[in-house]
KOLLUM-423288 format. One record per residue: x, y, z of N, C-alpha, C, O in turn. Coordinates in steps of 0.2 Angstrom, whole numbers, plus 5000, padded with zeros to 4 digits. Layout:
XYZXYZXYZXYZ ...
% end
This chain:
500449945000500050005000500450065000501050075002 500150094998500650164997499950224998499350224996 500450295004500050355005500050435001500550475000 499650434999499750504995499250564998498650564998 499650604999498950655000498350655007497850695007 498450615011498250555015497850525014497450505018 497850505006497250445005497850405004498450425003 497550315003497950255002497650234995497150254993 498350194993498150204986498450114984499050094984 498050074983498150004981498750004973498550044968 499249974973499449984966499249944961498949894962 499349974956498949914951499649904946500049934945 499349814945499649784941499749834933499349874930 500349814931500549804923500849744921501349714923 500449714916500349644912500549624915500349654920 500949554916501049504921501549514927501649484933 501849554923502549544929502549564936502349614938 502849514941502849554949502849624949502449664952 503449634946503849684948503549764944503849814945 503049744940502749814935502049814940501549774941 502249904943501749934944501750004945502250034947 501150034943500950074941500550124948500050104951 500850184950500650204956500250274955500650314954 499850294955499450374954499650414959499450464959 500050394964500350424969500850474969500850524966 501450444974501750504975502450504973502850554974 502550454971503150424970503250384964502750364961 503950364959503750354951504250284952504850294953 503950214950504450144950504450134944503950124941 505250134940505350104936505050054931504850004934 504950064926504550004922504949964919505049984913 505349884920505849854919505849834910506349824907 505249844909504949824902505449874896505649864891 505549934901505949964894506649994897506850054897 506749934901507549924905508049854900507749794899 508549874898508949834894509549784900510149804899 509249744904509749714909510249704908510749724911 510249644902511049624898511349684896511949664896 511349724895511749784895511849804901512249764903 511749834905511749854912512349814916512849834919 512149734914512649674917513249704913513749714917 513349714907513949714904514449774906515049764907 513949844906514249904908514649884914515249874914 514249864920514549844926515249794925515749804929 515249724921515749704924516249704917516649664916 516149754912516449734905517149794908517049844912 517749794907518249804905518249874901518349934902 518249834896518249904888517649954892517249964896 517950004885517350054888516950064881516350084881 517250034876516650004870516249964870516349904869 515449984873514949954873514749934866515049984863 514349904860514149884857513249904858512949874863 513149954854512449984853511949924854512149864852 511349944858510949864860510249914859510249974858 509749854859508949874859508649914864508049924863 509049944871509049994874508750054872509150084869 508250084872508050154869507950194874507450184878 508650244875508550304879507850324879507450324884 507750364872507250404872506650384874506250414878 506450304872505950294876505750284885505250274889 506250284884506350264893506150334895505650354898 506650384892506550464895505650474895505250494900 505450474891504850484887504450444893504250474898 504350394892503950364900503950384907503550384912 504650404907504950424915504650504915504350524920 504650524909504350624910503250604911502850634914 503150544909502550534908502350514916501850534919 502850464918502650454926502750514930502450534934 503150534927503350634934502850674933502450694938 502650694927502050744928501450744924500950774922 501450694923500550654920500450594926500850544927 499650594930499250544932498850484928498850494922 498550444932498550374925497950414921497750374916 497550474922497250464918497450524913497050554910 498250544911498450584909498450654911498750684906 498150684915498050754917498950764920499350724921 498950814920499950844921499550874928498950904929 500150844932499950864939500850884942501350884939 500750904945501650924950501850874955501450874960 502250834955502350774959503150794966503250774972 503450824960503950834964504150914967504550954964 503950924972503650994973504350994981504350954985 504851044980505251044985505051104990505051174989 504951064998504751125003505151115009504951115015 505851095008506251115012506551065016506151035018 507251055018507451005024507050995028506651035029 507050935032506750915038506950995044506451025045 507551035046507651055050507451135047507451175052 507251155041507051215040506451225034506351255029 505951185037505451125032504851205037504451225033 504851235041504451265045504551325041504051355038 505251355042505451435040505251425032505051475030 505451365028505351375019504851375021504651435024 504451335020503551345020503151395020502751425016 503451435028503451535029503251575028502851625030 504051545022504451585017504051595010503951655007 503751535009503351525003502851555004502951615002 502351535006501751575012501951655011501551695009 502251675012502251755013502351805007502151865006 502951735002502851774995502151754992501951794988 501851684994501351704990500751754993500151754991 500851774997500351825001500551914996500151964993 501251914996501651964994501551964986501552024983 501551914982501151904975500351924973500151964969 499951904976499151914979499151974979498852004975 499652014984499452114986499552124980499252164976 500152084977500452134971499652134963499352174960 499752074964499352074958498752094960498352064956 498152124967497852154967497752234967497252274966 498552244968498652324965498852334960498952394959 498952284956499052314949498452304946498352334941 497852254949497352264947496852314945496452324940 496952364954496652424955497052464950496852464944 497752494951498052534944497552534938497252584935 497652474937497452464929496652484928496352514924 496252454934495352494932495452564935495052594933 495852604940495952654941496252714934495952764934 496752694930496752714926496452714920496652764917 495852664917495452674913494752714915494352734911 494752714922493952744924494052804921494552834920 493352804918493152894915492752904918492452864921 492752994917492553034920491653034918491553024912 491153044921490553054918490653124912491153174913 490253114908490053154902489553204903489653254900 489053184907488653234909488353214915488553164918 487753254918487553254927487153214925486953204919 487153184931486753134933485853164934485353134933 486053224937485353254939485553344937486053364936 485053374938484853464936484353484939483753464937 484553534944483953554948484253634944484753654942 483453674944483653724944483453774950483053754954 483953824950484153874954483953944955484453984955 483453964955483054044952483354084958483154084964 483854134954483854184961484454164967484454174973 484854134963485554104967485854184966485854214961 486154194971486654254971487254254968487554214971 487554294963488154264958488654314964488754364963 488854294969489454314973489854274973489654224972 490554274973490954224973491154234979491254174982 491154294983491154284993490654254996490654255002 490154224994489654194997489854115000490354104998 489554085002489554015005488953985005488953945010 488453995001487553965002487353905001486753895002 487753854999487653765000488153745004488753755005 487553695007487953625010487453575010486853575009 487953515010487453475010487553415017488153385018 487053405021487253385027487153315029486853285025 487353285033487653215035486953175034486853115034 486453205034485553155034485453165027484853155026 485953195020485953185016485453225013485053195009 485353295015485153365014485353405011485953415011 485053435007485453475002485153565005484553575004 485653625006485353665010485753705005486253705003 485053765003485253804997484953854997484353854997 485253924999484853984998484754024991485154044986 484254034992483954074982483754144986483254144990 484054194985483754244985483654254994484054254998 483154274993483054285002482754245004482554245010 482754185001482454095006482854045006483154025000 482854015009483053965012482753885011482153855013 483153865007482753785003483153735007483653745009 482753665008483053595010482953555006482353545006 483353505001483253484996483353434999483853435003 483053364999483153294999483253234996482853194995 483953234995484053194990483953114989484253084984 483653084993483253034993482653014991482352964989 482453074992481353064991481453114984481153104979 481953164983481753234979481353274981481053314978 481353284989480553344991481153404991481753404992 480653444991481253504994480853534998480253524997 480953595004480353625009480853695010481453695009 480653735012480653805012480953815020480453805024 481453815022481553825029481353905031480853905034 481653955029481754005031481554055025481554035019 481354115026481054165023481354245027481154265032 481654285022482154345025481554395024481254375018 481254435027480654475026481054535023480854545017 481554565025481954615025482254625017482754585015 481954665014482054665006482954695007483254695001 483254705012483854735009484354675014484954695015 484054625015484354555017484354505015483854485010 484654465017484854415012485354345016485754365019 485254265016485654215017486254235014486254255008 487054235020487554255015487954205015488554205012 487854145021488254065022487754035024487154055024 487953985025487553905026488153865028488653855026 487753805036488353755035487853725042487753745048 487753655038487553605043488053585048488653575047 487653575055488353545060488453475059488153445054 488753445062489153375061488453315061488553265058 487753335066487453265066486853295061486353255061 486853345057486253355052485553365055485053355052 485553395061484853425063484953495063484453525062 485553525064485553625064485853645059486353635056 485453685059485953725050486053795051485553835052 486753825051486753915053486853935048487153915044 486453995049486254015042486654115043486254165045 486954115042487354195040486954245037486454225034 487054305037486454355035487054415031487654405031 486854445030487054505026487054545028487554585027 486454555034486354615040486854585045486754605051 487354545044487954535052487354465056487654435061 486854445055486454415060486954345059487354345055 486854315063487054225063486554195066486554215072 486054145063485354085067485554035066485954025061 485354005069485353925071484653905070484253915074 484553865065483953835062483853755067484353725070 483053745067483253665069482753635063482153655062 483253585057482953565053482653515052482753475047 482353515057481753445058481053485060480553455057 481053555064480353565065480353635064480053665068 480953655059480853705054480853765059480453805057 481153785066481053805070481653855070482253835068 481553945073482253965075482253935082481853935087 483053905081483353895089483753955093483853945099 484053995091484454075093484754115088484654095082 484954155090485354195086485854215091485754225097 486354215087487054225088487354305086487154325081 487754355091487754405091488654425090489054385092 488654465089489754455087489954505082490354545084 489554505075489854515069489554615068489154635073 489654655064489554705062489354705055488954745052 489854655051489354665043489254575042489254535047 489254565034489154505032489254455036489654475041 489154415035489254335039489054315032488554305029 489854315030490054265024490254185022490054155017 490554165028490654095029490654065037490954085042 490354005036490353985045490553915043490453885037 490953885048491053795047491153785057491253815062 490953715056490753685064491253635067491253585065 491553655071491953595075491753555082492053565088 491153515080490753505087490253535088489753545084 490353565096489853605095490153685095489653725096 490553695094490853735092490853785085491353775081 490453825083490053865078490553925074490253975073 491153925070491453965067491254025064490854015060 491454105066491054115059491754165057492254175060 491554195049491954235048491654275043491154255039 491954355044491354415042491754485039492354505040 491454495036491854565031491954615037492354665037 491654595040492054655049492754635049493154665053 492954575045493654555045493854515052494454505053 493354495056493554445061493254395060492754395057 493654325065493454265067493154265073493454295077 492454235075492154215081491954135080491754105076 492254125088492054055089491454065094491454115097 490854025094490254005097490153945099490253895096 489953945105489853895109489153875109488953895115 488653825105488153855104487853825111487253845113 488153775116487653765121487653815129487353805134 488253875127488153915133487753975131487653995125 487654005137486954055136487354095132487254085126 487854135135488554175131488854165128489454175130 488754135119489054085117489854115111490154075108 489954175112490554205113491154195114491454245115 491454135114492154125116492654145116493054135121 492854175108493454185105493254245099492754235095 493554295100493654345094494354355092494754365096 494554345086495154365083494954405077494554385074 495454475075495454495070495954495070496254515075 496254465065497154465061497154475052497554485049 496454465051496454485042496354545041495854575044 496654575038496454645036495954675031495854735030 495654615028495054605023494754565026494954525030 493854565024493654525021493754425024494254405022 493454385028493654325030493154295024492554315023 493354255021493054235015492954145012492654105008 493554125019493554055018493754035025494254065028 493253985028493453945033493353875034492753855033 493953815036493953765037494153735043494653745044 493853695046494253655053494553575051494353545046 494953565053495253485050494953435053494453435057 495153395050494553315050494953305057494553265060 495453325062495653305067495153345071494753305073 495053415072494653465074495253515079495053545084 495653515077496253535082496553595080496953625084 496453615071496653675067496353685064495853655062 496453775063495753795058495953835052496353885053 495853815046496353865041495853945041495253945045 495953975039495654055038495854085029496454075028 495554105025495754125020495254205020494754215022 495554245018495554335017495454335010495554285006 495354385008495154445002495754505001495854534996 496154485008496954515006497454455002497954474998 497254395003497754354998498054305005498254245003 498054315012498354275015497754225018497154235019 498254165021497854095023498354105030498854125030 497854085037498154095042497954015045497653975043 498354005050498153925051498353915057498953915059 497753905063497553905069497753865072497653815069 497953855078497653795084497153815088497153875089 496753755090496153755091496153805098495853855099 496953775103496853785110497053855110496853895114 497453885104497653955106497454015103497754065105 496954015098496554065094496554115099496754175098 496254105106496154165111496654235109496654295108 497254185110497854245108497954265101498454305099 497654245099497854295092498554255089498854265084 498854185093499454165090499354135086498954085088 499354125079499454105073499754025071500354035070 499753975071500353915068500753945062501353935062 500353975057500653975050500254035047499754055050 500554075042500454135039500654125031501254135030 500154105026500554085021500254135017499654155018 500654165012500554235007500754205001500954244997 500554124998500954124991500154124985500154104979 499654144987499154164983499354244981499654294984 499054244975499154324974498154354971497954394966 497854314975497054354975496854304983497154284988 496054314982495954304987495754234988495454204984 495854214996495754154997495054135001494854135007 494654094994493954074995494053994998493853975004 494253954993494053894992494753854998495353874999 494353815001494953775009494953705009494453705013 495153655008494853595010495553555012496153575009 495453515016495853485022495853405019495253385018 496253385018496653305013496153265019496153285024 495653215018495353155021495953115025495853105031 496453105022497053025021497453055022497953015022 497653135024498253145026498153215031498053265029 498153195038497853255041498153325042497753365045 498753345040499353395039499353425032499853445029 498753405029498753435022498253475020497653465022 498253535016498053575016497753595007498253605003 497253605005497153624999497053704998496753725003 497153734994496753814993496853834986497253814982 496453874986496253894979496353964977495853984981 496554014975496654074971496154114968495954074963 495854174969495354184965495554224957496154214955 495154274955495554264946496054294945496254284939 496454334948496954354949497554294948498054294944 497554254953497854194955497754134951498154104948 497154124952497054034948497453964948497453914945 497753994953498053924957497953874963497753904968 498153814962497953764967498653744970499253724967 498453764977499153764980499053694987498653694990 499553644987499453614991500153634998500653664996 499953625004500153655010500353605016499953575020 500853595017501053535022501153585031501553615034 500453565033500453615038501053595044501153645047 501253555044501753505049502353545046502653575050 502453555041503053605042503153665039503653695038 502453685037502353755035502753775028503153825027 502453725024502753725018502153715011501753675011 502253755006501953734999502453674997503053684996 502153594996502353544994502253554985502553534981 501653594984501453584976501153634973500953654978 501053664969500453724966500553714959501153724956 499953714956499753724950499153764948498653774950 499453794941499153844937498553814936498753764933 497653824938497153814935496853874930496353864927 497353944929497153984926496254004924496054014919 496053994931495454014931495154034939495354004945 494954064939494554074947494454004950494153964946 494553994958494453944958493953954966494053974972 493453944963492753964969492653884974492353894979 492953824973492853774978493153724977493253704971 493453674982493853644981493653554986493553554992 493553524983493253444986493553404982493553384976 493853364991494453304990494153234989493753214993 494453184983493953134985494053084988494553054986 493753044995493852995000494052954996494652964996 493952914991493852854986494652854985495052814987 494752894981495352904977495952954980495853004984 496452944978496753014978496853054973497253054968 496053114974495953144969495853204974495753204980 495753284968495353324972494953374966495253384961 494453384966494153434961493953494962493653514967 494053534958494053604959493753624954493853604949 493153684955492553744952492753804951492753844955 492853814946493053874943492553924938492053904935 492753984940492554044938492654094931492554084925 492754154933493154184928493754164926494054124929 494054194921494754174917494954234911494654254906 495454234913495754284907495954244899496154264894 495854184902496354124895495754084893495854044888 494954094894494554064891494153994894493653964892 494753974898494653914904494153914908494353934913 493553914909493253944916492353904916492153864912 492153914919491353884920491553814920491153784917 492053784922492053704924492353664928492753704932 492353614929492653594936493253524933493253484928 493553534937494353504934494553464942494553484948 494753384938494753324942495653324944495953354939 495953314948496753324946496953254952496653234957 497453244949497753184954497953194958497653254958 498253194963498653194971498953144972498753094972 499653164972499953214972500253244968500553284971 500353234962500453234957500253304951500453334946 499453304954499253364953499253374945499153424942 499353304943499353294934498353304934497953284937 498253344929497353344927497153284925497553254922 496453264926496353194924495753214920495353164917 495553284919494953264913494453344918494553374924 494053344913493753404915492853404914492653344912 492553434915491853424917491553514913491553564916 491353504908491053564905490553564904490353534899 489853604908488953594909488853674908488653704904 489153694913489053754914488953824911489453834908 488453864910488753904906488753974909488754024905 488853974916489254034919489954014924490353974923 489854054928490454014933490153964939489553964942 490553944940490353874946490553924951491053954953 489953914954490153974964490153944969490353974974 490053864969489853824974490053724974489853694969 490453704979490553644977490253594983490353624988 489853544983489753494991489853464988489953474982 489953404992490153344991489553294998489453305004 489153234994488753194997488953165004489553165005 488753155008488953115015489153055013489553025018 489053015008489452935006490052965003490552925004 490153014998490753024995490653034989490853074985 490253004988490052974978489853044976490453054974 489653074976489353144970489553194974489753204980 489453234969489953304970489353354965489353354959 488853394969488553454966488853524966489053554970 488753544959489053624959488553654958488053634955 488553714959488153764960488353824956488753854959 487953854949488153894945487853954944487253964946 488254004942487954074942487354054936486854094937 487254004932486654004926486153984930485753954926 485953974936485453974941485453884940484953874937 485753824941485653764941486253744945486853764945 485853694949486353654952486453574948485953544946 487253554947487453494945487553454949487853464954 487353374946487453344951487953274948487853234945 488353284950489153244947489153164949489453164954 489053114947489553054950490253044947490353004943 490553084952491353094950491753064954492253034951 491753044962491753024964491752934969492052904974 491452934964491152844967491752804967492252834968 491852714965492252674965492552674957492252704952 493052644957493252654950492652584943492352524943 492752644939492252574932492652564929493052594925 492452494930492852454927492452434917491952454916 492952404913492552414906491952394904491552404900 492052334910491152284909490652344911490152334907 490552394916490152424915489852464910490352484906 489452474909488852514904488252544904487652524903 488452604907487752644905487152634900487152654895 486652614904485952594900485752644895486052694895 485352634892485052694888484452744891484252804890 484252674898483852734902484052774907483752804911 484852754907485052804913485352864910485652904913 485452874900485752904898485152954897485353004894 484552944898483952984896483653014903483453074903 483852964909483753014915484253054917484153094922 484953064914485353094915485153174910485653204907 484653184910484353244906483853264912483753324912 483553234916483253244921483253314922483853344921 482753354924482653424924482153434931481653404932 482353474935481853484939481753564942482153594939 481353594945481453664952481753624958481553564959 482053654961482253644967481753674973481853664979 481353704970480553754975479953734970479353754971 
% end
């Protein structure tokens, strides 16, 4: 009996002989039938070294001997003789094997991704088109967001919309009575029930968007409230009075921190995905960059001057928390990346176009950016670019004024802009990469015409 694999394996006979057998197993016995003995006998006790050629056939012998090593009896080629190392390092080879073929697996599944990563293309057109009646063409404004319950929060004119982009309802939050006021920010907090909505008249309110209610109003500023962003419960704003106030929204006196250090205009604010820094962007050209615990004093981490317009658009890297994006308005038109940890521009590149918003994608390492005027003809489109490499991967042309406004979904996947031609786009720019086998149906290329009001 003989064991292979741990099954037992009976040998079978070949024609008559004891000694001819045939094993499927794990091991290969000689077939004497095309063994030439009297020769063998003679090599062994002959003197000379002139043998006389005999009915011996190498070839055939070989040719059998290659058929028992890697073909079984029923001809399929299997691997018999597989070496996994001495008895005393039979553990460490094994491993060793083990870990390249783990280390083969990574590889050929990142070149997998590579290769459908770089074939994915970019959509051709929106997915959806909401129109926009009465969107204010400001490029200093801030008037979408879109919030973590997957709300889309848009001001037109003197009112206040909530767009759902699950059902499609939209409902009217808010209503400015005051003909010479107007929403001049928007920015839902972190769990999507409150939305602060900035005024023109210097106000800041705190909406509750579930039962369409005001919750306070926030006091601080002397003109616009241009841009607000939230760190907790912790309520940011910033205001052509040219100061930052932090608000605390659950104390009665919710005031905590005033800093004025811009000499223009505060035009862009972001806090980091850590919550620990805050950038600041001005209407004089500079980006200041805060720690959370010392704003009180007016101390700065970083002061960067390498834009030459002003600083709107702000977005903080997902996957790298010390990284910084910012964008140049039309003077400028450049996208500058920023290593806050040593207070350095690592990259910038010419987009020769205003660049009104900038959204980084979780998916990939990508980031997109919304552009405006242009002196070179480049403008009303939004432009995908690599990271870090900051090579363009393709551009997005719907538009037919300038893009003032960019959100990005709470799953990551679509990316809506907001243009001066009063319509909101809705991008799947974002998502996972497509691979060749997919294919846009004929009826998703027909709802991709979809038209709607947003009111």
């Amino acid at each position: 009996m003989s064991r292979f694999n741990g099954d037992w394996y009976s040998p079978t006979r070949l024609h008559d002989s004891p000694t001819q057998y045939h094993f499927p197993g794990d091991r290969f016995i000689p077939n004497r039938s095309l063994m030439d003995l009297d020769q063998a006998h003679t090599l062994l006790t002959s003197r000379t070294r002139e043998v006389c050629n005999s009915t011996f056939s190498q070839d055939e012998y070989r040719r059998k001997l290659e058929e028992n090593l890697f073909f079984d009896s029923e001809g399929r080629p299997f691997r018999m003789l597989v070496f996994r190392g001495s008895p005393k390092s039979s553990k460490k080879s094994i491993r060793f094997l083990d870990e390249m073929q783990q280390q083969d697996e990574a590889e050929a599944l990142h070149n997998k991704n590579i290769k459908q990563f770089q074939y994915r293309h970019l959509p051709k057109k929106e997915s959806r088109v909401l129109d926009a009646p009465r969107i204010n063409d400001d490029y200093y404004l801030n008037i979408m967001d879109w919030g973590k319950r997957n709300i889309l929060a848009i001001a037109l004119g003197s009112d206040l919309y909530l767009w759902n982009a699950e059902t499609g309802h939209s409902q009217k939050l808010m209503q400015v009575d005051d003909q010479e006021d107007y929403p001049t920010s928007i920015a839902w907090c972190e769990d999507g029930r409150r939305v602060a909505v900035g005024h023109l008249s210097s106000k800041l309110q705190l909406w509750d968007a579930e039962t369409f209610k005001l919750i306070r109003s926030l006091e601080g500023h002397d003109d616009r409230v241009g841009i607000a962003a939230w760190n907790g419960q912790i309520l940011t704003s910033g205001s052509r009075d040219k100061s930052i106030i932090n608000h605390d929204v659950r104390a009665r006196n919710s005031l905590t921190c005033r800093v004025q250090i811009h000499s223009q205009e505060v035009c862009g604010l972001k806090w980091s995905i850590t919550g620990n820094k805050l950038a600041s962007g001005g209407n004089e050209n500079l980006i200041y960059i805060w720690e959370a615990s010392k704003m009180c004093s007016s101390n700065f981490l970083h002061r960067f001057s390498g834009h030459q317009a002003a600083v709107k658009a702000l977005a903080w890297c997902p996957y790298q928390p010390d990284v910084l994006a910012s964008g140049g308005g039309t003077l400028d038109g450049c996208i500058k990346i920023w290593n806050i940890q040593k207070g350095t521009c690592i990259n910038s590149i010419g987009a020769n176009a205003q660049i009104c918003g900038l959204e980084w994608n979780r998916h990939h390492k990508e980031i997109l950016s919304g552009h405006g005027f242009s002196a070179t003809g480049h403008q009303n489109e939004l432009c995908l670019w690599k990271y870090p490499s900051m090579s363009k991967l393709g551009e997005l042309k719907c538009h037919s004024s300038r893009v003032l406004h960019l959100s990005q979904s709470p799953d990551g996947s679509t990316v809506v802009s907001a243009g001066a031609d009063e319509t909101l786009r809705f991008w799947e720019v974002f998502g996972p990469p497509v691979t060749d086998s997919s294919r846009v149906s004929d009826l998703d290329s027909l709802l991709s015409f979809k038209r709607s009001l947003i009111r």
